[in-house]
C-alpha positions as CSV (number, residue, x, y, z in Angstrom):
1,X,8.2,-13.7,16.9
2,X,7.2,-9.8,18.0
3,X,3.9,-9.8,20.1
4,X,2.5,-6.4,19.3
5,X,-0.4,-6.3,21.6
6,X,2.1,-6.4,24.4
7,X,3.7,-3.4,23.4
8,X,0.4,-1.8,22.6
9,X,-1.4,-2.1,25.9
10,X,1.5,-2.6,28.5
11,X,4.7,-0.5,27.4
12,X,6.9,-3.7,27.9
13,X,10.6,-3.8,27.1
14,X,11.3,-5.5,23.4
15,X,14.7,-7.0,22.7
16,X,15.4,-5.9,18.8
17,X,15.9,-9.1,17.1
18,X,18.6,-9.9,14.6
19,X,18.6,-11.2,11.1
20,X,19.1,-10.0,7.3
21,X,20.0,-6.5,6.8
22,X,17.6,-6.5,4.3
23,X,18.4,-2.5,3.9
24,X,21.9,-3.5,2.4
25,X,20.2,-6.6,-0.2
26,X,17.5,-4.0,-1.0
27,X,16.9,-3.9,-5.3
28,X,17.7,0.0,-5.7
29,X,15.7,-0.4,-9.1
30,X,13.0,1.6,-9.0
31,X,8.9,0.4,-10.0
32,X,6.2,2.4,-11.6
33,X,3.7,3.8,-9.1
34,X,0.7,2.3,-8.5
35,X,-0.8,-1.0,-7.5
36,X,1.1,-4.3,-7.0
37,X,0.5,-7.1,-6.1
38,X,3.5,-9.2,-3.2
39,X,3.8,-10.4,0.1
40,X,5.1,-9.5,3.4
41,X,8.6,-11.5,3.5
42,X,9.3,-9.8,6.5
43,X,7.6,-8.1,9.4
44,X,9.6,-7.4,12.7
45,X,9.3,-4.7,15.6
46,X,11.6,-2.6,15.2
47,X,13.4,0.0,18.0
48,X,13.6,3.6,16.5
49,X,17.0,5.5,16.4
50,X,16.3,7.5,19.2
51,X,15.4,5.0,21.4
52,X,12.2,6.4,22.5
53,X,9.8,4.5,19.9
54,X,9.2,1.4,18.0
55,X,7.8,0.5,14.9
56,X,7.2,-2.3,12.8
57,X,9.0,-2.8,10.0
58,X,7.8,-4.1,7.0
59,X,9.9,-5.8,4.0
60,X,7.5,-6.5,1.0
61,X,8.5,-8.2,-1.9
62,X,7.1,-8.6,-5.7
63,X,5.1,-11.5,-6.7
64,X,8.2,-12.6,-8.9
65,X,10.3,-11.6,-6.3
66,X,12.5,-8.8,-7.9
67,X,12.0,-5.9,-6.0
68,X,11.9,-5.1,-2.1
69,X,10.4,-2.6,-0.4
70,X,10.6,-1.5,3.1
71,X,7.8,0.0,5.6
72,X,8.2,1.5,8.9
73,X,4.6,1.8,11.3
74,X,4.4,3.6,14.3
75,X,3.1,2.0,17.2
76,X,4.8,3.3,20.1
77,X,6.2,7.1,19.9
78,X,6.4,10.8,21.5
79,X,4.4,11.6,18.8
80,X,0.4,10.6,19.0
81,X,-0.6,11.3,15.5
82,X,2.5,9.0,14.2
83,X,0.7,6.3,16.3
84,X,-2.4,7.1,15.2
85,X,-1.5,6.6,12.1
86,X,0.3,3.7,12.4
87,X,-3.0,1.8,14.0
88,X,-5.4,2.5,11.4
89,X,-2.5,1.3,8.8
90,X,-2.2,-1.9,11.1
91,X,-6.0,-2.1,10.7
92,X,-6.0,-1.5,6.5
93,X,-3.4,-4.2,6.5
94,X,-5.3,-6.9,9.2
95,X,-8.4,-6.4,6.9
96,X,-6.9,-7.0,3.5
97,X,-5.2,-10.3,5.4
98,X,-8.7,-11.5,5.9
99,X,-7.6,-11.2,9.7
100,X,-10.0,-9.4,13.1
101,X,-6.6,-8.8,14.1
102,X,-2.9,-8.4,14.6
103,X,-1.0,-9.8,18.1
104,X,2.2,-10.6,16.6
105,X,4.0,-10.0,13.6
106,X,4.3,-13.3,12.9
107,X,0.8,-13.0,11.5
108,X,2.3,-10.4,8.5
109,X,5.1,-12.9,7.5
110,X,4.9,-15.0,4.3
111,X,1.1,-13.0,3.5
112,X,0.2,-12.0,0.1
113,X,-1.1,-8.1,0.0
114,X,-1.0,-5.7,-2.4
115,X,0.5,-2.0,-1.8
116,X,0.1,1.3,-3.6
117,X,3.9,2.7,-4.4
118,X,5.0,5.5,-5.1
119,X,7.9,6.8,-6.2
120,X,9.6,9.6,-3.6
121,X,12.6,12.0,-4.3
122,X,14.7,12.8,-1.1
123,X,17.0,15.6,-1.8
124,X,20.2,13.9,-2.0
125,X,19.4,10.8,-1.6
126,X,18.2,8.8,-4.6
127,X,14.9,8.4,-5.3
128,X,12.9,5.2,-3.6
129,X,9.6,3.6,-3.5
130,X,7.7,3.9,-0.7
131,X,4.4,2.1,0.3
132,X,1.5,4.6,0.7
133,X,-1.6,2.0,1.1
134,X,-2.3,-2.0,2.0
135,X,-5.1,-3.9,0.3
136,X,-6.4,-7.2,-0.8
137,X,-4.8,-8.8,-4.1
138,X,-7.4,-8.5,-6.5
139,X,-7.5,-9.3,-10.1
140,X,-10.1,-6.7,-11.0
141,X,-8.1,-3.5,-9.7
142,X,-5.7,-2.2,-11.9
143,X,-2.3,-2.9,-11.0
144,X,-0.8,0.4,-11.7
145,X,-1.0,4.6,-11.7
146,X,-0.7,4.4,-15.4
147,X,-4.3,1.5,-15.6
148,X,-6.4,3.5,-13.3
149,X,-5.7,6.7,-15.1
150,X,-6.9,4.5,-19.0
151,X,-9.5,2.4,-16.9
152,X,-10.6,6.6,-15.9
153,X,-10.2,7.6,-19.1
154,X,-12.1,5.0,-20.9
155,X,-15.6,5.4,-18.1
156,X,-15.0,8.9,-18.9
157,X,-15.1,8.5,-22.5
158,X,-18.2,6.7,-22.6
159,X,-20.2,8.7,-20.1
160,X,-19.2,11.7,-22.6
161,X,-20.6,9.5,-25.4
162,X,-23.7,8.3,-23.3
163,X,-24.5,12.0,-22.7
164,X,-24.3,13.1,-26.3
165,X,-26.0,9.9,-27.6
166,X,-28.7,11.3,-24.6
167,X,-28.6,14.5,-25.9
168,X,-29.0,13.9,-29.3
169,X,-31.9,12.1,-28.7
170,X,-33.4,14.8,-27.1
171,X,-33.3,17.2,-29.2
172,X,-35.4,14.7,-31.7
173,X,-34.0,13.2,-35.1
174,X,-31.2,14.9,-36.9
175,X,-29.6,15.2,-40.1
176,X,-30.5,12.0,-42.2
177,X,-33.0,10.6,-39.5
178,X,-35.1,13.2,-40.2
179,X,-38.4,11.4,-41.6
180,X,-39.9,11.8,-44.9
């Protein structure tokens, strides 16, 4: 159990706790970008490399529980707008959960939540998936890049069609609607 608000609001000293190296199970397969649906299997304060931060780290997994992907968020650093950050992401994630909010990680584990991927290219490294936004599971929001962009596509379409059936009328009857 990591109590957050501790760390928050008094600058106490956390004792990194031990368990899976869940960097070394991690599926290196790769998903499309875009929305999906999962749930927090793991959530854990974390100490940063240098030793002068923390941050909470996040394992997500798939709803059929293929894939894994890893989150880091700020909450104590050198650096104010990582913390910044870090808090409203907190905040995104405590409101999807249904929850006023977060005192200890415990809170995150076992939690169905959705998360926007993305797909990022490191140099050298191989290419990942990285979480770039927390929400509610939904049924109604498309579950990936490649939906939203048809779902946009299709309102598209039919406003096009709405303004040229609008238009048409307009100009009065044409071609064989013309009365006689």
């Amino acid at each position: 159990m990591s109590n957050i608000s501790s760390l928050i609001g008094n600058n106490q000293q956390y004792i990194q706790p031990g368990g899976v190296d869940y960097n070394a199970t991690a599926n290196k397969n790769l998903l499309p970008a875009g929305w999906m649906d999962g749930y927090i299997e793991l959530a854990e304060i974390r100490d940063t490399k240098s030793g002068t931060g923390q941050y909470i780290y996040i394992a997500w997994r798939t709803s059929d529980g293929q894939h894994l992907v890893h989150d880091h968020i700020n909450i104590k650093n050198t650096n104010s707008v990582a913390v910044d950050i870090g808090l409203r992401t907190l905040g995104t994630i405590a409101r999807a959960l249904g929850l006023e909010s977060i005192d200890d990680t415990e809170q995150l584990n076992g939690r169905e939540i959705a998360v926007r991927l993305a797909i990022e290219e490191a140099g050298e490294w191989p290419a990942r998936n990285v979480i770039k936004a927390y929400a509610k599971v939904s049924s109604t929001r498309p579950k990936r890049a490649s939906d939203l962009d048809k779902t946009r596509h299709q309102i598209r379409g039919n406003e096009n069609r709405n303004q040229q059936a609008n238009f048409r009328s307009a100009e009065g009857p044409t071609g064989d609607e013309i009365p006689f």
